[in-house]
Every structure is written in C-alpha cells, then in structure tokens.
LOFILUM-520608 format. One record per residue: x, y, z of N, C-alpha, C, O in turn; residue in three letters. Coordinates in steps of 0.001 Angstrom, whole numbers, padded with zeros to 6 digits, always signed. Example, Ala and Ser with C-alpha at 12.3 -4.5 7.8 and 13.67 -1.06 7.14 Angstrom:
<nodes>
+013190-005690+007800+012300-004500+007800+013200-003300+007800+014236-003319+008465ALA
+012850-002250+007080+013670-001060+007140+012900+000030+007870+013409+001138+008039SER
</nodes>
This chain:
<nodes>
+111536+109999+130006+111969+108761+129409+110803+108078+128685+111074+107732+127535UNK
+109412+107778+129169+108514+107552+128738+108036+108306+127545+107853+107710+126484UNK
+107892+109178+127625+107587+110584+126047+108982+109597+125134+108505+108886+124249UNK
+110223+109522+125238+110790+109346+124285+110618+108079+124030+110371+107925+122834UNK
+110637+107135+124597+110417+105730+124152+108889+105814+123359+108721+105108+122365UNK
+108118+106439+123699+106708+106572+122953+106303+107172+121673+105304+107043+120966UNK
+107842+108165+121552+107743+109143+120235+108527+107925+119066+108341+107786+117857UNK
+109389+107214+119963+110160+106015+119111+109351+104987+118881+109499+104347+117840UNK
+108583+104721+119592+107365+103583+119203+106360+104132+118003+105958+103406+117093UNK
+105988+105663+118164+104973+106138+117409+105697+106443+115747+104966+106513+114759UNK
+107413+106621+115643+108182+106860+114905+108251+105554+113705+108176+105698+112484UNK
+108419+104244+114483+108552+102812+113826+107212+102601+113205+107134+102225+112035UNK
+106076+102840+113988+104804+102288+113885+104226+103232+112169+103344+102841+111404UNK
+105057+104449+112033+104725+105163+111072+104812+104918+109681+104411+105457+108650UNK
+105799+103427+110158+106105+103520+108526+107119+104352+108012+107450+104537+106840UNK
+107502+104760+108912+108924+105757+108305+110268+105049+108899+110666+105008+110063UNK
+110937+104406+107491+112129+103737+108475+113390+105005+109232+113659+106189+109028UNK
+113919+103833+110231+114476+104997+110858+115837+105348+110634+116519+106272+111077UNK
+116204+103980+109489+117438+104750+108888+117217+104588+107084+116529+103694+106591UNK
+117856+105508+106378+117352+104944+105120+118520+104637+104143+119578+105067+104603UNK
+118615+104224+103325+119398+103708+102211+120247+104882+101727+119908+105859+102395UNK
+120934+105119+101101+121916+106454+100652+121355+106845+099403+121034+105962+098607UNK
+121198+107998+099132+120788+108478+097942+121510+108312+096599+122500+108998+096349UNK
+121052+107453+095774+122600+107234+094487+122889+108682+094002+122080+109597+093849UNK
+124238+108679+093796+124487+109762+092865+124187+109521+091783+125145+109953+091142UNK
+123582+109165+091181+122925+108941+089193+121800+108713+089459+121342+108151+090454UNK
+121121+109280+088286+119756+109144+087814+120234+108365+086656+121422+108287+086347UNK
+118696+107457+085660+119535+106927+084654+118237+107591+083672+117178+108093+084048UNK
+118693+107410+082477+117512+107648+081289+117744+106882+080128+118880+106620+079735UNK
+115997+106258+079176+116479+105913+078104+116115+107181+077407+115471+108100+077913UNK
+116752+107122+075788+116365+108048+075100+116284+106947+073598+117218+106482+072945UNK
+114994+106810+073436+114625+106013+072160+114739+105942+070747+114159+106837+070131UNK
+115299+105159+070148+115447+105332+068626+114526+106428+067761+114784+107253+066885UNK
+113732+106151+068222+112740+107317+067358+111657+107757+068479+111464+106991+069424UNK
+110839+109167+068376+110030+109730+069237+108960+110533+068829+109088+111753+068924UNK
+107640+109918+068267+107056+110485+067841+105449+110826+068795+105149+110373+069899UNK
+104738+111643+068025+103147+111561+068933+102693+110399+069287+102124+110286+070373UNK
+102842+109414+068516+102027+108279+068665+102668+107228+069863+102197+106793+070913UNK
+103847+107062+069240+104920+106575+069872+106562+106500+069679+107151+107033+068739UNK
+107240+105692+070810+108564+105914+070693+108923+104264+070594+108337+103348+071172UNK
+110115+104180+069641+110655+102829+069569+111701+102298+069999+111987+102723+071118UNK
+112119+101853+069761+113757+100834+069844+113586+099436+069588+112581+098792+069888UNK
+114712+098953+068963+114876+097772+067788+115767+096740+068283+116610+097051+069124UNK
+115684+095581+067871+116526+095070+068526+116289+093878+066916+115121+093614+066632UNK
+117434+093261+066002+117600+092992+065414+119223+091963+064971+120377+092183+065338UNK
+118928+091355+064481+120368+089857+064149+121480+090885+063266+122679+090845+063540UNK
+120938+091807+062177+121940+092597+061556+121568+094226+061593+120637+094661+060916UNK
+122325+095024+062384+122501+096324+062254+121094+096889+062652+120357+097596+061965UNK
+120886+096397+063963+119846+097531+064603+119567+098995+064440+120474+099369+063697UNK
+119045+099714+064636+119590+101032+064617+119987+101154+066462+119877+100188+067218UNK
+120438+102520+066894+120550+102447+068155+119744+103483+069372+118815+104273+069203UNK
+120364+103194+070402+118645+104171+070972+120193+104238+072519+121355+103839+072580UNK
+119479+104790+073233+120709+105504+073991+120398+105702+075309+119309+106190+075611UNK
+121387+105321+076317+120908+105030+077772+121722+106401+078647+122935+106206+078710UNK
+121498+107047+078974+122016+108355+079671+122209+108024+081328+121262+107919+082106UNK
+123714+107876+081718+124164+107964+082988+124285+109049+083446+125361+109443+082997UNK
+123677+110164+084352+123830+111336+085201+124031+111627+086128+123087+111922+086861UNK
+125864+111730+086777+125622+112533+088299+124494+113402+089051+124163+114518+088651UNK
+124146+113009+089758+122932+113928+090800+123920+114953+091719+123760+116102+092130UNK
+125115+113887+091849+125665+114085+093279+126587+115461+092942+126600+116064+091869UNK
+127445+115826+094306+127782+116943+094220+129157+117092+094193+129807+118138+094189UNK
+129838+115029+094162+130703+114316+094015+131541+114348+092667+130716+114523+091770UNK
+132471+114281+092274+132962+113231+090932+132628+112188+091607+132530+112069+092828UNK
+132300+110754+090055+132397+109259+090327+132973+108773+089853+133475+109538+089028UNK
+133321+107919+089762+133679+106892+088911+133059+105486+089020+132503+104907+089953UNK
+133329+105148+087817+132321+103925+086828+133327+103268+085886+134368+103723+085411UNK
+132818+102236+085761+132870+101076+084718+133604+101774+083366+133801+102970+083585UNK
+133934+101470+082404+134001+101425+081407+133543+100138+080795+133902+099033+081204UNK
+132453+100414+079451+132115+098503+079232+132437+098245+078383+131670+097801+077529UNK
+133939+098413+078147+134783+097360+077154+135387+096630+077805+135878+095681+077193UNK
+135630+096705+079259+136606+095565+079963+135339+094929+080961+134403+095642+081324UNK
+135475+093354+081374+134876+092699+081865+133774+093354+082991+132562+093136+083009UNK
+134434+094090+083785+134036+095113+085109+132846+095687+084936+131903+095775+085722UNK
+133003+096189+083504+131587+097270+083035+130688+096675+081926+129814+097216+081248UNK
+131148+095422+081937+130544+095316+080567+128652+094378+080384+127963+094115+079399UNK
+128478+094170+081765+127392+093689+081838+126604+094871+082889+125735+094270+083521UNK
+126625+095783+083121+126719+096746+084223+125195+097393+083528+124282+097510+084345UNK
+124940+097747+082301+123662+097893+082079+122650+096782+081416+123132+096027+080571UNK
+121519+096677+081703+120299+095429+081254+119113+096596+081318+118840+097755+081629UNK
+118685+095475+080830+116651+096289+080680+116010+095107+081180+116498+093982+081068UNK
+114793+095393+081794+113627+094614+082258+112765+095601+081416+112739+096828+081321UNK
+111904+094339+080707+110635+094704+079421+109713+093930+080120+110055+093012+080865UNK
+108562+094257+079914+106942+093917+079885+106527+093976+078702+106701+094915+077925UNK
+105753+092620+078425+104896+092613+077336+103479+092905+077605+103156+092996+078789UNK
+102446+093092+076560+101256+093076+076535+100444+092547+077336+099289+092847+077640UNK
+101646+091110+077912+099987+089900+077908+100746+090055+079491+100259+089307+080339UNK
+101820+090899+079929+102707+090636+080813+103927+089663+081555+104555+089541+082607UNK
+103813+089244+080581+105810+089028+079893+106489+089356+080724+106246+090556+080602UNK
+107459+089303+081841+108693+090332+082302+109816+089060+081213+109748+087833+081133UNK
+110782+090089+080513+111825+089439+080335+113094+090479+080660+113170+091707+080700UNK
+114072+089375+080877+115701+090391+080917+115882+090389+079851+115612+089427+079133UNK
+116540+091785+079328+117729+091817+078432+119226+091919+078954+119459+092799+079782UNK
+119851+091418+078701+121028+091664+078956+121944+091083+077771+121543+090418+076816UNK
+123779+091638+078153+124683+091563+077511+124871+089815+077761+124591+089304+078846UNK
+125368+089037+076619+125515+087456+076524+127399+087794+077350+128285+088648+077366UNK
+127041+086329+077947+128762+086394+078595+129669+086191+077572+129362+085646+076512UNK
+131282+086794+077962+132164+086527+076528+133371+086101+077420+133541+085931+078627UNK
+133981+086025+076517+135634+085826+077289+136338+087089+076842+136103+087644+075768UNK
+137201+087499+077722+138155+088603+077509+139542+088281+077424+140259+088131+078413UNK
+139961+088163+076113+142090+087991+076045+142010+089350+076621+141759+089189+077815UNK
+142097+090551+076364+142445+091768+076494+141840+092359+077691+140696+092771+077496UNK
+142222+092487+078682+141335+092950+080035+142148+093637+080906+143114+093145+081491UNK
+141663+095062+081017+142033+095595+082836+140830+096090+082689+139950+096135+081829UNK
+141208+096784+084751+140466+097181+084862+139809+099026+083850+140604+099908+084175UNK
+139205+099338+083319+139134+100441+082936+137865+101725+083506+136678+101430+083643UNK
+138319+102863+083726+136970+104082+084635+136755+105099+083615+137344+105449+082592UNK
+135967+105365+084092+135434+106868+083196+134657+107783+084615+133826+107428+085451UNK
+135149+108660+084459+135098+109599+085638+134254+110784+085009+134629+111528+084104UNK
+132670+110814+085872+131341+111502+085934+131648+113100+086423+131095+113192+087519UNK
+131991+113795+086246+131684+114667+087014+130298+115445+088020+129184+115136+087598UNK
+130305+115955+088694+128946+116778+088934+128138+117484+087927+128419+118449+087217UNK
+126855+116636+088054+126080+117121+086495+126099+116710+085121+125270+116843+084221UNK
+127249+116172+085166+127611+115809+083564+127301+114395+083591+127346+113909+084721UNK
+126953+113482+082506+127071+112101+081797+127387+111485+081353+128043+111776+080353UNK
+127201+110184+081698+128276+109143+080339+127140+108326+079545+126263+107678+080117UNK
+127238+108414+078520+126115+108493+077361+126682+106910+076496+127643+106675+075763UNK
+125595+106098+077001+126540+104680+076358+124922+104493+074775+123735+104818+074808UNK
+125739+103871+073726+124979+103802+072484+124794+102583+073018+125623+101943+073665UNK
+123782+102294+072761+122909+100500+072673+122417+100121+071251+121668+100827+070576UNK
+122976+098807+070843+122231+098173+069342+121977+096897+070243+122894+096424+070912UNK
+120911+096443+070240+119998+095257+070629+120250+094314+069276+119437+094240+068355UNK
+121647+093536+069327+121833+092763+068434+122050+091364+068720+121147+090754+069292UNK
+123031+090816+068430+123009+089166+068626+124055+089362+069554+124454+088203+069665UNK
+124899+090163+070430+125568+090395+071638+124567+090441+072716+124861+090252+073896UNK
+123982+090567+072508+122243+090543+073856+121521+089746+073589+121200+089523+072422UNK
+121069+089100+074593+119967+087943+074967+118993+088472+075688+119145+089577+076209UNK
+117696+087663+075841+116621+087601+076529+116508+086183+077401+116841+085026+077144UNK
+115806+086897+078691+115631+085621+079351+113962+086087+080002+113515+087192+080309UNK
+113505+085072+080026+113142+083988+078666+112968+084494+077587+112437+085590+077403UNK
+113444+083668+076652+113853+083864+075019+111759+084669+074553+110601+084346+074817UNK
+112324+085536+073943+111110+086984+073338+111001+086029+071963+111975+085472+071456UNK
+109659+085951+071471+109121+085663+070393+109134+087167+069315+108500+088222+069341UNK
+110313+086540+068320+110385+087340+067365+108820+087585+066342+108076+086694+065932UNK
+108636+089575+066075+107332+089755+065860+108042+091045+065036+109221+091303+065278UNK
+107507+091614+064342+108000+092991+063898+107212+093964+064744+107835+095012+064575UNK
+106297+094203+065481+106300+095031+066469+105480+094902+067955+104756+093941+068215UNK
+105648+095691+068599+105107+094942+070075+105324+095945+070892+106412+096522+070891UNK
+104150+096355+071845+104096+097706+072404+104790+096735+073969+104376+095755+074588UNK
+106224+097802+074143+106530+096965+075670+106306+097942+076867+105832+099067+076711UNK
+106662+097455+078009+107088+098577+078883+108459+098269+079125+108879+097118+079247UNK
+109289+099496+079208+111329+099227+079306+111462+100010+080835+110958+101033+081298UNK
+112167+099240+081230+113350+100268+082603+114727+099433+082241+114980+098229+082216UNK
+115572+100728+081949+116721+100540+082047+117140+100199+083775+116466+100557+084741UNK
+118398+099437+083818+119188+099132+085423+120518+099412+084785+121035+099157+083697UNK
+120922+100128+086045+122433+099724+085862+122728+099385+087457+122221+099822+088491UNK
+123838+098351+087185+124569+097633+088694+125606+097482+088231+126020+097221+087101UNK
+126241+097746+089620+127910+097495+089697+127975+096255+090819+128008+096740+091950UNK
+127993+095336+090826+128213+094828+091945+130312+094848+092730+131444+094942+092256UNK
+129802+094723+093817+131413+094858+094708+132365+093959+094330+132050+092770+094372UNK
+133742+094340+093875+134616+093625+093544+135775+094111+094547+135735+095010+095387UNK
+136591+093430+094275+138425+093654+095292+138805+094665+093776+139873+095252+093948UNK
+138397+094860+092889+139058+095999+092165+137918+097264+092360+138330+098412+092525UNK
+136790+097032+092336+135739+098540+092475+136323+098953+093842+136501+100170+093894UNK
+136792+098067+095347+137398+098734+095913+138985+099770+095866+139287+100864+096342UNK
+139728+098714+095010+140850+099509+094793+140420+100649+093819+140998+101717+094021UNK
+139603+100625+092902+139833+102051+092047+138741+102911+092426+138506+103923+091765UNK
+138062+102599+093422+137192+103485+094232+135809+103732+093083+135510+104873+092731UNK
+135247+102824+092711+134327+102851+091562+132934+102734+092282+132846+101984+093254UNK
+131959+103369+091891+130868+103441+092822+130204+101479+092416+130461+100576+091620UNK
+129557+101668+093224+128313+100144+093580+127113+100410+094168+126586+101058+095072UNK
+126889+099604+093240+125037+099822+093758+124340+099527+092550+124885+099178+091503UNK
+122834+099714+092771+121969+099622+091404+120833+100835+091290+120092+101156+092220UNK
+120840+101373+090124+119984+102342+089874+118956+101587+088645+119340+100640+087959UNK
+117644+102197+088540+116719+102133+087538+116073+103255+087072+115942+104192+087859UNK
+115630+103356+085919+115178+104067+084985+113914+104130+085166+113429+103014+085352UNK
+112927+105264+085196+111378+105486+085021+110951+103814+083914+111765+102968+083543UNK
+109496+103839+083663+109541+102493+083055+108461+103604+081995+107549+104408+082189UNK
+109346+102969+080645+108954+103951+079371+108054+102697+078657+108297+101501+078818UNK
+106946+103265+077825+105730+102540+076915+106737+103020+075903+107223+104118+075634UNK
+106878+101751+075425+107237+101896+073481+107047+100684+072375+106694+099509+072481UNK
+107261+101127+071783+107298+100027+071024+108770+099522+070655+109786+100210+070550UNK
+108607+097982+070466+110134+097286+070441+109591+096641+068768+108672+095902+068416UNK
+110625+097321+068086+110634+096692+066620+111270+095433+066289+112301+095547+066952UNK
+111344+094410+065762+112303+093628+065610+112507+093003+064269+111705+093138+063345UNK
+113623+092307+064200+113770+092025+062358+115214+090937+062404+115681+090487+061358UNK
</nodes>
C-alpha cells in the first residue's frame, strides 16, 4: 500500500498530469497569399483583398462534423491572433451581423480529408484593438478555430472545442 501511494505521490510531483485533455481530431493550417524565399504574405484590405486560405484536417480516425460559416453557428468559428513587431497581440475576427436567413448548417470531415475555407481580410473583419493601417508589416499569425457548446452542436452532434495553428512570420500587406 505504501509503494503505491508513493509511486502516486512521485507520479503528481512529476509534472505529468494524471488525466489529460482529449486529443482534437483536427489539426489546422494557414496557407498564405503568396510564398516566397524571403517571405510569405496575406492582405487584408477595404476593397478586394486577395485571399490566403485556412486548412481544416481530420487527424482522427472518426468522421466529424462542423460548422458551416454561412449560418450563424459557424460563422465566427475561425479568428487569428497577430503579433506585431513592437509586440502588438491583436484579434482578428469576423464583425457580428444579423441573420434573416438561418439554420443550422454541417459539413461532414471525413478521416484525413479537409474543409478548406477562403479568407479575404476585408471590411467583414475587425481588429481588436483597431491595427494601424501601413502597407506592410512583418506579423506573427495563428489561426484558432472554436466551436463553442450550443443545444444545437448537441443535437447535430457537431464537434466543440478549440484548436490553433503553428504561429507563422509573414508579412501582412494592407491597402
């Protein structure tokens, strides 16, 4: 009895918790407007950004299901956290809207495969705190995506949780 209470004391004391969090099924990725030696960009602009592209990937060994972000449910579900130079953190995210037209809507992941959403960083997205417009500016980006729990992610069995993206050096163009 003593050995085990001691291997459980020596177990906690390790720093190794003793239960852990669930492994998400998705990895996420950005993939940047442009990608060169020097560097990689993405734009964010009042008329016709170009676009740069956020890659959702089953890990799991599951189908999922997810959001769709044309209806309310999915539609704030991805943001970026940027770093500036001087160290800046700002949010990006989608500005709130109203929806006449709304259900719930899924798009179903399979094992391995992705759901590949286009991003234009236009006047539908905000910053918090408001980014001093510059034509260029070396940031650091991590994409997030979150679902938080609703009485409908339970009925349509839609995953929850939050994943993040490696944190990519680029440059953020603006205009």
């Amino acid at each position: 009895m003593r050995r085990i209470m001691l291997t459980a004391v020596l177990f906690v004391l390790s720093g190794i918790p003793q239960t852990s969090a669930p492994k998400s099924p998705f990895s996420i990725a950005v993939v940047p407007t442009t990608s060169r030696d020097e560097s990689s960009t993405i734009e964010m602009a009042r008329k016709t950004p170009r676009e740069f592209f956020v890659v959702l990937t089953n890990v799991s060994q599951q189908d999922q299901l997810v959001w769709e972000t044309w209806n309310s449910w999915g539609y704030q579900t991805i943001s970026f956290e940027l770093s500036t130079a001087d160290g800046r953190k700002v949010l990006v995210s989608m500005r709130n809207q109203g929806f006449t037209v709304n259900f719930p809507g899924t798009f179903l992941i399979r094992p391995g495969e992705h759901q590949v959403f286009a991003i234009r960083l236009g006047t539908e997205w905000e910053t918090h705190p408001s980014l001093a417009m510059k034509n260029e500016m070396p940031i650091k980006l991590k994409a997030v995506y979150e679902v938080h729990p609703t009485d409908e992610s339970a009925q349509y069995k839609v995953w929850i949780g939050r994943i993040e993206s490696r944190v990519y050096d680029l440059t953020l163009r603006q205009w």
